[in-house]
C-alpha positions as CSV (number, residue, x, y, z in Angstrom):
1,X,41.1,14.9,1.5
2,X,41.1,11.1,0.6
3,X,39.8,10.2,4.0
4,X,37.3,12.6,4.1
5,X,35.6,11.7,0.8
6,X,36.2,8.0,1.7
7,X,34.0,8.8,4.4
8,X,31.2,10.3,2.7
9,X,31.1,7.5,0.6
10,X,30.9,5.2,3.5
11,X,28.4,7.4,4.5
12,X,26.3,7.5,1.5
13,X,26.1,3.2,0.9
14,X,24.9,3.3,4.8
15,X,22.1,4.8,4.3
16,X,19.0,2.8,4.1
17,X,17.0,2.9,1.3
18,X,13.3,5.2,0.8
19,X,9.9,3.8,0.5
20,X,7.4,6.5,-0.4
21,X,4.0,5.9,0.0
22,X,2.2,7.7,-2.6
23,X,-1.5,8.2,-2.6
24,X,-4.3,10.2,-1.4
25,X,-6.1,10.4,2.1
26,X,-6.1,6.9,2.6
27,X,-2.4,6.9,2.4
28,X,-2.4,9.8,4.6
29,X,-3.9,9.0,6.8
30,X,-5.9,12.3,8.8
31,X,-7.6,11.7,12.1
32,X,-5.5,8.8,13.7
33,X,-3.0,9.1,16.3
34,X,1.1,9.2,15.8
35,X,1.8,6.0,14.7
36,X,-1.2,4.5,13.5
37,X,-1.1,5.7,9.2
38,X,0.1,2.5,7.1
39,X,3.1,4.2,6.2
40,X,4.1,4.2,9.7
41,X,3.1,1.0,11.0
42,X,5.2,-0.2,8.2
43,X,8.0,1.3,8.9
44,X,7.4,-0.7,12.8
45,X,7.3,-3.7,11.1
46,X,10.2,-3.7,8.8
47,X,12.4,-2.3,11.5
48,X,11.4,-5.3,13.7
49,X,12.5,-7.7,10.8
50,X,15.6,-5.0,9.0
51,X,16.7,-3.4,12.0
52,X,19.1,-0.9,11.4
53,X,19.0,-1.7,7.8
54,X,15.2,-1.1,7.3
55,X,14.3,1.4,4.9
56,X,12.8,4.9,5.9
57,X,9.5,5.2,4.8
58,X,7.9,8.5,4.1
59,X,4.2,9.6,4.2
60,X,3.5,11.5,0.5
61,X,-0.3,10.9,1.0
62,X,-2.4,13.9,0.3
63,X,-6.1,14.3,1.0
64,X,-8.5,14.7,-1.9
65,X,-5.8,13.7,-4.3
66,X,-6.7,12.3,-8.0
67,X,-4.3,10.6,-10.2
68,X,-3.5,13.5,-12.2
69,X,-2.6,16.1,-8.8
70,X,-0.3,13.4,-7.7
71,X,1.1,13.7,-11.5
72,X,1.7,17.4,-10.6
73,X,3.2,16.9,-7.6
74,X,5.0,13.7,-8.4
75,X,8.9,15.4,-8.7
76,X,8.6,17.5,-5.3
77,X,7.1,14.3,-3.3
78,X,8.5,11.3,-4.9
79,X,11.3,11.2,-7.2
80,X,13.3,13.9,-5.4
81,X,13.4,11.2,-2.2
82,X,15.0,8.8,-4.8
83,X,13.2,5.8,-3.3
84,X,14.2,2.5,-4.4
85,X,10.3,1.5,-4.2
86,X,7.1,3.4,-4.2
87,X,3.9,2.1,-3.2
88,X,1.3,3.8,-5.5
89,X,-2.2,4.0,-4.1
90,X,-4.7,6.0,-6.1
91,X,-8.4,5.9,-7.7
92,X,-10.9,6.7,-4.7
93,X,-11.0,10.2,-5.6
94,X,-10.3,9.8,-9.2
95,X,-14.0,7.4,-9.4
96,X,-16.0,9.9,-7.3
97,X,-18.5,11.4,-9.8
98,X,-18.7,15.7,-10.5
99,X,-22.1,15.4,-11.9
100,X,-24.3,12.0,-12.9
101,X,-22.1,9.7,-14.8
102,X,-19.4,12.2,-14.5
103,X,-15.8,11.0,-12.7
104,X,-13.7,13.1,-11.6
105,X,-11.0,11.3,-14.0
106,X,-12.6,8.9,-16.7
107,X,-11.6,4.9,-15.8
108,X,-9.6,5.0,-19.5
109,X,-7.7,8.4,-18.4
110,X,-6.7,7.3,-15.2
111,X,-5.1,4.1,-16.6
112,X,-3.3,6.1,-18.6
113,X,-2.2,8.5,-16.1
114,X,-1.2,6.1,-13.8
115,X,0.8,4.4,-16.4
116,X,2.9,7.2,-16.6
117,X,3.2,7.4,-13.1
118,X,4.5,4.0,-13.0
119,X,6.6,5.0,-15.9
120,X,8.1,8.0,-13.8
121,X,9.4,6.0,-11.0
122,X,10.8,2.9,-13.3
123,X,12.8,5.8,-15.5
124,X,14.9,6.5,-12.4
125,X,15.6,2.9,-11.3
126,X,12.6,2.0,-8.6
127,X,10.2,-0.4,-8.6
128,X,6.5,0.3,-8.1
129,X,3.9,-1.7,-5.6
130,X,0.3,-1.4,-6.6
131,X,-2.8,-2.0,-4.3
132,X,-6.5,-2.5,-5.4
133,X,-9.1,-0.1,-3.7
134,X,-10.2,-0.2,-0.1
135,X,-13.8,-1.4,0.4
136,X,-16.6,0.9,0.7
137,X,-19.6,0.9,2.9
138,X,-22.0,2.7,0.6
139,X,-24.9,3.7,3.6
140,X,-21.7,6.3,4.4
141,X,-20.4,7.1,0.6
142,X,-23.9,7.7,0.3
143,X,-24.4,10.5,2.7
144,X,-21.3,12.7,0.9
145,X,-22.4,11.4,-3.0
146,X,-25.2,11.8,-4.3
147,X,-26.4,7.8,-4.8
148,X,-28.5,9.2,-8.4
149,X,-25.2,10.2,-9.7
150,X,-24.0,6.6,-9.7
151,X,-26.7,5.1,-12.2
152,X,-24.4,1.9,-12.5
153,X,-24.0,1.5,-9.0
154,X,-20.7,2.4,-6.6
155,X,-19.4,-1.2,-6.6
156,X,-19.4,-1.4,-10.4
157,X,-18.0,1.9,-10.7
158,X,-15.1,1.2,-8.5
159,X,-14.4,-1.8,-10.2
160,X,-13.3,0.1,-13.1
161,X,-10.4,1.6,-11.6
162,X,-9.2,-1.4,-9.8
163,X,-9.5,-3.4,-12.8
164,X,-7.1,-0.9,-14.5
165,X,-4.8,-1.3,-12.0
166,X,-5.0,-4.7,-11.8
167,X,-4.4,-4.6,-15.2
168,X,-1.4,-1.9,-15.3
169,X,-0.2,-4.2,-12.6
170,X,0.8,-7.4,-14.8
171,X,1.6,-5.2,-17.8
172,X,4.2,-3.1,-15.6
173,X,4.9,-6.4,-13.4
174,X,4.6,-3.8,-10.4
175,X,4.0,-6.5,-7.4
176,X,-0.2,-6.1,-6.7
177,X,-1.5,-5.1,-2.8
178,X,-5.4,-6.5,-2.9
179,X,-6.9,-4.4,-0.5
180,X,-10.7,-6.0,-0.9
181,X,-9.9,-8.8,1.8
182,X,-9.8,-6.0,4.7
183,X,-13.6,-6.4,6.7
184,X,-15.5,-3.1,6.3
185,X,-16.8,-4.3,10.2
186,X,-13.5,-3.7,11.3
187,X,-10.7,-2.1,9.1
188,X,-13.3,0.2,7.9
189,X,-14.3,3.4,10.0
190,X,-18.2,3.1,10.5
191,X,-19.9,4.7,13.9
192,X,-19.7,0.9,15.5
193,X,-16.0,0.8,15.6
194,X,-14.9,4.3,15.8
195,X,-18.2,6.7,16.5
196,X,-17.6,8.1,12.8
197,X,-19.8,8.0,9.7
198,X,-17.1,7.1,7.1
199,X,-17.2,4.3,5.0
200,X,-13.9,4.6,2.9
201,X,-10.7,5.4,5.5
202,X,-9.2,2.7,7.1
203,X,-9.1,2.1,11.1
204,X,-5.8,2.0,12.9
205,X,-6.2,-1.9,12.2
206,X,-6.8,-1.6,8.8
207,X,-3.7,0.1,8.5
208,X,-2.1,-2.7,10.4
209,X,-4.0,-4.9,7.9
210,X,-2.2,-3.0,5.2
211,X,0.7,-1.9,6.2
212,X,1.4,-6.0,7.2
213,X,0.2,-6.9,3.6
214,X,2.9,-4.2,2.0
215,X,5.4,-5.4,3.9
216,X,4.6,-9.4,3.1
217,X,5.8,-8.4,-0.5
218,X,8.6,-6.0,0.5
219,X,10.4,-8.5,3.0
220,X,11.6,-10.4,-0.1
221,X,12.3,-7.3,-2.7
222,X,14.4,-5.7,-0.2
223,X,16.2,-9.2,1.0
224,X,17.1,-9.6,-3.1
225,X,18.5,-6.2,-2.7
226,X,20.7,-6.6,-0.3
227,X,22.1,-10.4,-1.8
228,X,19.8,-12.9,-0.2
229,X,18.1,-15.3,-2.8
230,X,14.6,-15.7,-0.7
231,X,10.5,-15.9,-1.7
232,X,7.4,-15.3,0.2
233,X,7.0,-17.4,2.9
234,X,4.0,-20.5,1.3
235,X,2.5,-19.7,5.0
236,X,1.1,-16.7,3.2
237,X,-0.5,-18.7,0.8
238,X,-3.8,-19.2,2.5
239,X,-6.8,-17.9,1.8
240,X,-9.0,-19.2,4.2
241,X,-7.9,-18.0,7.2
242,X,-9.8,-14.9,9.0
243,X,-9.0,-11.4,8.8
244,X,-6.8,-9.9,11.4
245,X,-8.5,-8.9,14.7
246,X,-9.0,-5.4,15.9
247,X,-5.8,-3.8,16.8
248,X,-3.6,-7.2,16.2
249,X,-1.1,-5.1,13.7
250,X,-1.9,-2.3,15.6
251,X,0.0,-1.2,19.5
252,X,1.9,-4.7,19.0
253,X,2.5,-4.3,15.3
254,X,6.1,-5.1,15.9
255,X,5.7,-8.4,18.2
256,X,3.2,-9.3,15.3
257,X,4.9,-8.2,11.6
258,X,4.2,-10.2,9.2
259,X,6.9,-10.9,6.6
260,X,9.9,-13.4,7.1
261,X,11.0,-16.0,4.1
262,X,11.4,-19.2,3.3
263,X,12.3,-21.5,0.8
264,X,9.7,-21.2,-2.3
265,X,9.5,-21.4,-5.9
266,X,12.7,-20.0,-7.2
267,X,11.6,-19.5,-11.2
268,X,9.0,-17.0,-10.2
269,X,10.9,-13.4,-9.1
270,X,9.8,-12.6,-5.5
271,X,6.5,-10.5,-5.4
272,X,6.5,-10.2,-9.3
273,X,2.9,-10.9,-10.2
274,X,1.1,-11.9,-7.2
275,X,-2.1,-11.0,-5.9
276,X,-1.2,-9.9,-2.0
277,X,-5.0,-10.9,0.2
278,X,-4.6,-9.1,3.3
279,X,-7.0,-10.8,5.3
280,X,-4.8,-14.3,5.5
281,X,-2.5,-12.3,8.0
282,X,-3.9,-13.9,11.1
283,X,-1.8,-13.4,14.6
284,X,-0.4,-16.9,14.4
285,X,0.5,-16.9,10.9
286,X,3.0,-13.5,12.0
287,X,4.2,-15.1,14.7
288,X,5.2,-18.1,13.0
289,X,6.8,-16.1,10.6
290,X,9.1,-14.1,12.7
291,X,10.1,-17.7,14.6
């Protein structure tokens, strides 16, 4: 009897630790091939740089999703996986308006909502990752949205919700993923890079694009974890350098992940309050990272 529940102990500190990614179609993911959703290119990328001892990371992504139907489905999807981190990614659907000046969830509600989202996942010991919206190519939004429902315009109604995440982000000190680096030209699915009229979902490298920029702040969170005192590499730093190119995360996302450590400011918790860019990730900088 001792051996065998000294074995299922041994058992249970083995195995690796959940990442959910929470969020709506653009977390999901629909039309790409196996492999290509953030959620699973991260998991490539952490296994190159974890290896056995990378965390599994699940796909809770649902299409069509606001704020408040993730709430509803938040015990089933999330907290039932006890993840140690959850990377929440919500708002597209939440802005999209019902009527003229009319959002599907009001910019005020939604920060509220999401609060106690956040609030969910901290009251059972995990930590939450935030990211900023995705860029949109309005030509597209336009042919699915009415444009006279938006009398303020898309861009200033989207900057509503990601300045209450932004905001929710430093008051929660939930590490921040700023999606508005990715290039619409290429991480965003228009007829010259993929034949379809989108404007919102993200290409296969634009989830490489993202799924490298989650795992830049996860690297260090999830070294902590295990013991290691380590920081985001200063490489990562830059600002200036150009976005990823086409398909770079994306095939060879694990010859290319981004991520790695180095010695850093030590007063400032790894990933507490920083604003993640994406589109510093060039191919030399994750090379040079993984040595």
């Amino acid at each position: 009897m001792l051996i065998t529940l000294l074995s299922a102990f041994g058992s249970a500190v083995a195995d690796p630790p959940v990442i959910v990614a929470f969020g709506d179609s653009i977390t999901l993911g629909p039309g790409m091939e196996p492999g290509e959703t953030y959620p699973e290119q991260l998991q490539a990328l952490l296994a190159v740089k974890l290896g056995d001892a990378a965390p599994q990371v699940i796909n809770a992504g649902q299409g069509g999703n606001t704020v408040l139907a993730g709430l509803s489905r938040m015990e089933r999807d999330v907290l039932a996986r006890h993840p140690r981190f959850v990377l929440i990614g919500f708002g597209m659907n939440d802005s999209a308006m019902r009527a003229a000046n009319e959002p599907k969830v009001a910019p005020d509600v939604f920060r509220e909502k999401l609060g106690e989202m956040i609030a969910r996942v901290r009251a059972i010991g995990a930590q939450t990752i935030l990211a900023t919206l995705t860029p949109v190519v309005e030509e597209y939004y336009f042919e699915r949205h009415p444009r006279d429902w938006y009398p303020d315009g898309l861009k200033a109604d989207l900057a509503r919700y990601d300045a209450a995440i932004k905001s929710l982000a430093e008051e929660t000190q939930s590490p921040l993923v700023d999606l508005s680096g990715l290039d619409p030209a290429v991480h965003i699915r228009l007829p010259e890079n993929t034949g379809l009229r989108d404007g919102v979902h993200p290409t296969a490298a634009g989830y490489g694009v993202i799924a490298a920029a989650y795992a830049k702040v996860l690297l260090p969170l999830l070294s902590v974890s295990r013991g290691a005192s380590v920081c985001p590499s200063p490489l990562l730093g830059h600002l200036d350098r150009p976005p990823l190119a086409h398909g770079a995360l994306h095939g060879e996302a694990a010859g290319n992940a981004a991520g790695g450590v180095a010695a850093c400011d030590q007063r400032r918790p790894p990933g507490a309050d920083a604003v993640h860019e994406v589109r510093d990730l060039g191919d030399e900088v994750a090379r040079a990272l993984l040595g």
